[in-house]
N, C-alpha and C positions, 0 to 999 in steps of 0.2 A: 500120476505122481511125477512130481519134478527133481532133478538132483544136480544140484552143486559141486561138480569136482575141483579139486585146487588139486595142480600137481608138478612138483620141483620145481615150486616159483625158487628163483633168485632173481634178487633187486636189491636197486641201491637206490640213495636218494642223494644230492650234492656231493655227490661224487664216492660217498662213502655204502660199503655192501652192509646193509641191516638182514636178508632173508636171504638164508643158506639152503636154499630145498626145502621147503613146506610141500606138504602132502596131505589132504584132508576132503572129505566129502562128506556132505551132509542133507538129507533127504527132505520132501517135505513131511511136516509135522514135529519134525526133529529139533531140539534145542541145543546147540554145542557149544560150550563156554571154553573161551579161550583165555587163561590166565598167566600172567608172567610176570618179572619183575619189568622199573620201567628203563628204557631200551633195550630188550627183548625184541623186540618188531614188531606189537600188537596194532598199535594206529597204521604201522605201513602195509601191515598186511592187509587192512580197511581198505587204506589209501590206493594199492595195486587194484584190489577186487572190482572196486567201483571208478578207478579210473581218474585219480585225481591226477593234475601235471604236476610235473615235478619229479616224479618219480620211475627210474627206470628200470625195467623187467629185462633180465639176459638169458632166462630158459627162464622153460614151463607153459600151462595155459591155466586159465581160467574157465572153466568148459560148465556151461548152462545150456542140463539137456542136449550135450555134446555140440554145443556151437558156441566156439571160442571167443570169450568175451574180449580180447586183449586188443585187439584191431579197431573197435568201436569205442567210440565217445562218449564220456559219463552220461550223458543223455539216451543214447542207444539201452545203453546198459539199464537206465533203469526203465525206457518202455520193455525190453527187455522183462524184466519183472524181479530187478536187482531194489533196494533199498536201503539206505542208511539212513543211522538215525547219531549224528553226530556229537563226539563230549561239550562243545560248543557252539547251539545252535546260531547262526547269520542274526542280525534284525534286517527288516527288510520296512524301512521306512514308507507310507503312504501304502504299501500293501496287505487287507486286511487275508485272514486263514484264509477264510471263505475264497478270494479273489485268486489267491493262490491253488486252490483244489480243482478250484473251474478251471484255469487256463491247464493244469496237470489231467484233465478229463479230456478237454478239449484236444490235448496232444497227444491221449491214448485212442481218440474216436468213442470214448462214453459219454454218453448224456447225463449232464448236470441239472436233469428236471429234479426237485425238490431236495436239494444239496442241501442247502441250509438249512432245513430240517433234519437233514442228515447230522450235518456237522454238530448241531445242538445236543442231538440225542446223544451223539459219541460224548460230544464235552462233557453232558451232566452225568454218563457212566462212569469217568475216569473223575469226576471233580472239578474238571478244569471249568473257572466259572463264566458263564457265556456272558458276561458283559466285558469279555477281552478279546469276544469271539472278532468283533468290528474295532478294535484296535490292529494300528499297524504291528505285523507278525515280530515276534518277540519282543520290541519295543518297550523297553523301560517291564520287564517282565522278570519276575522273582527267578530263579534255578529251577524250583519246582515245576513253575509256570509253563516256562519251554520246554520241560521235557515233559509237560502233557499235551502239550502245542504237538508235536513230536507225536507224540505215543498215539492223536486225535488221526494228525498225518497218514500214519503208518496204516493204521484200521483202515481208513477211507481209502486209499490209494489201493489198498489188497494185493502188496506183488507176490512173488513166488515164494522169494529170500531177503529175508531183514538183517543187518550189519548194525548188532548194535555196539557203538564205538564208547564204552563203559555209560549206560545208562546211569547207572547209579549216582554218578559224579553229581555232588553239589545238590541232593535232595534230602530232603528229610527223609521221616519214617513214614508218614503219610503217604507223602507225592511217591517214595521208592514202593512201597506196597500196592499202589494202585497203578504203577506205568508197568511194573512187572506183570503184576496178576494178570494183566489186559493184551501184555505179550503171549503171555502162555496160554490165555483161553485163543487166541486165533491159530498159535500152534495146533490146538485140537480142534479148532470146529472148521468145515468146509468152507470154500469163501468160492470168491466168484476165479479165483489163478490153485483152488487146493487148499491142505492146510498150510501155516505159515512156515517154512523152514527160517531158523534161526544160529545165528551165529554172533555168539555176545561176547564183546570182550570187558572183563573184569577184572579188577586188581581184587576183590572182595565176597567174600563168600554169604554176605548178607542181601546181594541181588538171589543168590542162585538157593535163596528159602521163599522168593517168592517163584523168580522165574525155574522151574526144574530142570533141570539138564538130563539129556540121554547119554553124554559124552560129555567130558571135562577132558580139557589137551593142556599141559604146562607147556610154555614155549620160553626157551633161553635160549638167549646168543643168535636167535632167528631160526633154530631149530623148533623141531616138536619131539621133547625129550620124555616126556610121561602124553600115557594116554588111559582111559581108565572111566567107572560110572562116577557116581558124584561123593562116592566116599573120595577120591583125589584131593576135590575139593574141600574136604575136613581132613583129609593128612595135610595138604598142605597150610592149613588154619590153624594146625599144632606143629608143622614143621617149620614152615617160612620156605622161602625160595631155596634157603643153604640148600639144603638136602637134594636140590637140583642141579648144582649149578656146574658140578663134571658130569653129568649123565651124558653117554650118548645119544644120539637121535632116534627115535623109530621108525 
């Protein structure tokens, strides 16, 4: 079993402090949905975990399997067995999925013998239709699209911890029911790193009917001011953020 600790991140970003002491761990198998109003700190908390520039950390660690992530380059991070699955996927002109999963194999030391079979079989689980499989990656690609692009990714690559940075964004009911349901079955089934631990950030309590949560955390003001099972997530669907927004931290 693998586990994810975040603890007393503060960070800023252009010069302004968005995270006041976050505190959170989550195991594998585990699904934790982090929801808040927006600038609350939810993307930056993404953005610290995984390493993006731009953003700077003044305490805390990031500790995967107690080896601190913060020192290491977004790339470390995800051989590591970090992954994100972003509100707005790249296109990536002239590069098809496929070309992209080899070279992400080849820099883990896996063999890429029958990939493309692989990648098919993923695609036609989640819907995503394989004649975009050999289209450049996201390229003139629906919302839906990429986020089953995305959700095809995630499955194949198999890391420890997924960062998902509001999936839901910009899908129907369709594409939302099928990238979530495909989250949460790797949450529970074994894979080649465990089962998936998950950390999803959402403004919407219509991801977390497909994907399930074991933990819901409100986060305001860059704190983590409620924590709680997934009724959180229907008080806060009949309360609104009000009812958060002097709470102290926990």
């Amino acid at each position: 079993m693998s586990t994810l600790e975040i603890k007393g991140i503060v960070a800023s970003v252009a010069g302004k402090q968005i995270l006041n002491g976050i505190d959170l761990t989550v195991r594998s198998g585990e699904v934790h949905a982090v929801m808040g109003p927006n600038g609350a700190g939810k993307s930056t908390l993404s953005a610290v975990i995984m390493g993006k520039p731009g953003y700077e950390v003044h305490s805390g660690q990031v500790l995967l399997d107690g080896v601190d992530l913060l020192g290491l380059p977004a790339w470390k991070r995800a051989q590591a067995g970090m992954h994100l699955v972003t509100q707005y996927p790249s296109e990536v002109p002239g590069v098809s999925l496929t070309d992209m999963l080899s070279a992400a194999y080849d820099a883990r030391g896996r063999a890429s013998d029958g990939l493309a079979a692989s990648v098919a079989a993923e695609a036609d689980r989640i819907n995503f239709p394989v004649a975009l499989l050999d289209r450049s990656l996201n390229v003139d690609f629906s919302g839906g699209e990429k986020k089953r692009n995305e959700t095809v990714q995630l499955a194949l690559l198999a890391p420890k911890f997924a960062i998902l940075d509001e999936l839901d964004s910009g899908l129907d009911l369709d594409a939302l029911r099928d990238c979530a349901r495909r989250v949460e079955d790797l949450s529970n089934t074994d894979g080649p790193n465990g089962r998936l631990g998950v950390l999803a950030i959402t403004h919407y309590n219509r991801l977390l009917e497909e994907l399930l949560p074991d933990r819901v955390h409100i986060l305001v003001k860059g704190r983590i001011v409620a924590s709680g099972g997934a009724e959180l997530a229907d008080q806060l669907e009949r309360d609104g953020y009000e009812a958060f927004t002097d709470a102290p931290a926990v």
